[in-house]
C-alpha positions, -999 to 999 in steps of 0.1 A, spaced: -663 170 668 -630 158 650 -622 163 612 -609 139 596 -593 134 562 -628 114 547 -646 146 556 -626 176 546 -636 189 512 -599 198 507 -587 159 510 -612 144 489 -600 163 465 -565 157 475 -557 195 478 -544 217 506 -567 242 520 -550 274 503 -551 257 470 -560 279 442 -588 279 420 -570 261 391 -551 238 410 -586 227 428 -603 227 392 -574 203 376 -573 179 409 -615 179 401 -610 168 367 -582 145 366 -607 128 398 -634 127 373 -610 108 347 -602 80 373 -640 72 385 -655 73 353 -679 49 347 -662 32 318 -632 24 343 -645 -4 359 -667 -25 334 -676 -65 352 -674 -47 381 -702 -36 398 -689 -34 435 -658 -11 421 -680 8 398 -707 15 429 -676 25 452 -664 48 423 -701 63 419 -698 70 456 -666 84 457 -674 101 427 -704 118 447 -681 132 469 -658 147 446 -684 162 427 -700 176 464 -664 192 474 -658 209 437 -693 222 437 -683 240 471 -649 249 468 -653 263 433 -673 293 440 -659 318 464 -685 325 482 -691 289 494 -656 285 502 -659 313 524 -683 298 539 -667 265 543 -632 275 554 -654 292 581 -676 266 597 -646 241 590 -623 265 615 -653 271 640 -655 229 640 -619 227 648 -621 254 675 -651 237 687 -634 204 690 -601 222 709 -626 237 733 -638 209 742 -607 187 747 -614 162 714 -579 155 693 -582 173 657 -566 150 637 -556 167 599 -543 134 583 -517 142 554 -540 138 521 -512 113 508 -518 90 535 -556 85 543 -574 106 508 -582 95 482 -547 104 464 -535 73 488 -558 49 477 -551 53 440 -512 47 448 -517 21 463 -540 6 431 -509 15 410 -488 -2 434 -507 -38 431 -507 -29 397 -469 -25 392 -466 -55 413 -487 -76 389 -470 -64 359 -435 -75 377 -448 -108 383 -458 -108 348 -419 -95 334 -437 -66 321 -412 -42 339 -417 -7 316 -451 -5 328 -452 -17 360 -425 13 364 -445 36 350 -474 23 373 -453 27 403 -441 60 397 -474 76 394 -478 59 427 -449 77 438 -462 113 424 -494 111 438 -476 98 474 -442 111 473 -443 103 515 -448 67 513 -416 42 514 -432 13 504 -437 30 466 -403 41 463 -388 5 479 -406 -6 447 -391 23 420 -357 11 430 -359 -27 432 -377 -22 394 -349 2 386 -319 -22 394 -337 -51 374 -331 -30 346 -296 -22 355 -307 15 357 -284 17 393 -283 53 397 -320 57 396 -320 30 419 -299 45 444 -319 80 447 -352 62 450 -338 38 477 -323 64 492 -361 82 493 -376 52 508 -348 49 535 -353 87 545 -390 75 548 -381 46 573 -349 36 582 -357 7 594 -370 -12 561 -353 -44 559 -361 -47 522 -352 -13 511 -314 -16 537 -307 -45 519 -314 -36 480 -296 -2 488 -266 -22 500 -269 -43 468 -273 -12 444 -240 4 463 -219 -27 458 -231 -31 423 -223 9 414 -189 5 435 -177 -26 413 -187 -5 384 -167 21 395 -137 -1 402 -142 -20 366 -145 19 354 -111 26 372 -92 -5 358 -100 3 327 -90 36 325 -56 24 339 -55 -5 313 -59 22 283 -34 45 299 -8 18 299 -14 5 264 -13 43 253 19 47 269 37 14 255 20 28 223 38 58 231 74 41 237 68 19 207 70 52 182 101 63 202 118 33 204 111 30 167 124 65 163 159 58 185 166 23 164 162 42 132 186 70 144 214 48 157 211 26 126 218 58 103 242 68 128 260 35 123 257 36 83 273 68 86 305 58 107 308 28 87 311 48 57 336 73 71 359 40 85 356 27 48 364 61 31 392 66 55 410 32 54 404 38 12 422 67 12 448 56 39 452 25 13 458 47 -12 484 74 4 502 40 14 507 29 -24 518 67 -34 541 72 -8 558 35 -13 558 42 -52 575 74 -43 606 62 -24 612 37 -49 620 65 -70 
């Protein structure tokens, strides 16, 4: 017998299996808030699968809230997986992100946020996208999206962690290699524009900065000046004047 992510109590409601009781009771309740009824008004088919789902989640919470029943669960759920070992059949334990039900609500968020980009409404379709990303912080695809929304509103460093996120994710996504590349260039002429600036104020400050001293210098040479005209003018007045005293003197 295999478990599977569809069957486990614990990934329906998108919790691991040592959760505790409050973490298991808030998952239950914020599930509740998404498949209420009043969610998907004209339309049936999305209301019936929520009503189904909704089943489910009610099923899992009635069983993993009470101790004894998750006892009694953890139990037959590891004899199932020693059973299927025994017996040579693959246990597969799929990530909750990737096949629960935490997966299929990202990826409503993310053809939500795509919508809303398409529509030029890019606040919320980054606030749609990131609640994608919290609820599955593993796939790329929701991050590629964070940082392509990001850089449209010239928020580059935000950007550049969530494209590096998706990148870690797969390395090979075309679309997230060549937005990074484009976020890096646009953060590196930044930093260059940054850099020239800087340089640009430093001169002006120091030609600012010679300017007051070469005021100071001209100022001090031109008194200087002043003052050895006046001493050549008091000294050739006084020089006249010894001239005329001594001449008057020989006369005598």
């Amino acid at each position: 017998m295999s478990s599977t992510a569809t069957d486990d109590l614990y990934a329906i409601l998108g919790v691991s299996d040592d959760a505790a009781d409050d973490d298991i009771r808030r998952s239950y309740k914020r599930l509740a808030k998404e498949l209420h009824p009043d969610r998907f008004v004209g339309d049936p088919e999305a209301q019936r699968a929520a009503q189904e789902r909704f089943a489910k989640v009610s099923n899992a919470y009635n069983v993993l809230k009470d101790q004894t029943a998750r006892s009694e669960y953890d139990f037959e759920r590891k004899m199932q997986r020693q059973r299927g070992l025994d017996e040579g059949i693959e246990v597969v334990d799929a990530p909750v992100e990737e096949t629960g039900y935490k997966r299929e609500v990202g990826d409503r968020k993310y053809r939500e946020a795509l919508q809303l980009q398409t529509e030029g409404d890019l606040q919320h379709a980054i606030e749609a996208v990131k609640e994608a990303a919290e609820l599955c912080p593993n796939v790329a695809q929701y991050h590629t999206l964070l940082g392509a929304l990001y850089d449209k509103r010239g928020w580059h460093s935000y950007a550049k962690a969530e494209l590096e996120a998706a990148l870690r994710l797969a390395p090979a996504d075309p679309v997230a290699k060549k937005l990074y590349q484009k976020v890096v260039g646009v953060n590196a002429e930044q930093a260059g524009q940054e850099a020239t600036s800087g340089k640009t104020k430093g001169k002006g400050k120091d030609k600012k900065k010679k300017g007051k001293r070469g005021k100071a210098r001209s100022a001090k040479a031109a008194s200087l000046k002043g003052t050895q005209r006046f001493r050549k003018k008091r000294a050739g007045f006084w020089a006249t004047l010894l001239g005329k005293l001594l001449g008057r003197s020989g006369r005598e």
